[in-house]
N, C-alpha and C positions, 0 to 999 in steps of 0.2 A: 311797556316799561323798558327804558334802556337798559344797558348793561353798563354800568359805570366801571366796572374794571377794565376794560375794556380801552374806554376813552382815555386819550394822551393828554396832558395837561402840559399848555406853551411854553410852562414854567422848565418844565422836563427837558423839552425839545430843544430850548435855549439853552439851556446848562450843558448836553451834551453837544451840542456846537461850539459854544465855548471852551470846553476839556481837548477838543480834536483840535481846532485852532490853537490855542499853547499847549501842545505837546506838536503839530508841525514848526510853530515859531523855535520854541527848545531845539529841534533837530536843526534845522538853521544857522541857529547860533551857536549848536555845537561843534559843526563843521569847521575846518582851519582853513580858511579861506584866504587870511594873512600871507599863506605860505605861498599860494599862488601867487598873488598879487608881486610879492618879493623877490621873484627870480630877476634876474643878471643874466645878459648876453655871455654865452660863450665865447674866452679867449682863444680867438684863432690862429694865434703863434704865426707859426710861417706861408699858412693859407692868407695872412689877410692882406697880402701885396699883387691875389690875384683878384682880375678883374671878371671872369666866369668859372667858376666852376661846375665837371658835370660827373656823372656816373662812367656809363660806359661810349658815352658819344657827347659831342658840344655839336648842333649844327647853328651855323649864323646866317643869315639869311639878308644879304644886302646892308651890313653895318659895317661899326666899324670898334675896334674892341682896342681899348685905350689901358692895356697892362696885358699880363698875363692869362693865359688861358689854360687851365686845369682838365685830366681827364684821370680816369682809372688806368692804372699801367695793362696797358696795352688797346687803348681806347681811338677814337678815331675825331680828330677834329674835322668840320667841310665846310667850307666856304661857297657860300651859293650867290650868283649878281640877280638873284629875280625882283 
């Protein structure tokens, strides 16, 4: 004789799939996703008329740099012909 307590009925198995699936959809969509989407470049005022800028070093390597070139004060720009 089986044990029907036991046994899972498909009806069950469905319904709790369906509960997990909307409540991941709910999380989803309650996320502000808008907000990302939304952002704007930053105004770079008097950075924006340089043509590299870098941290503590610029190396250029065989080009050729058409504006200004930016560093941290006391940084080291180097021109390399390779």
């Amino acid at each position: 004789m089986k044990n029907q307590l036991a046994r899972e009925h498909p009806f069950a198995r469905l319904t709790s799939r369906l509960v997990v699936l909307i409540f991941f959809a709910a999380l989803l969509l309650a996320a502000p996703f808008h907000a990302a989407l939304a952002q704007t470049a930053p105004d770079l005022d008097d950075a924006s008329t340089f043509s590299a800028l870098g941290g503590p070093a610029v190396t250029l390597t065989g080009s050729a740099v058409a504006g200004d070139v930016g560093v941290d004060t006391g940084g080291i720009v180097a021109l390399t012909d390779s």
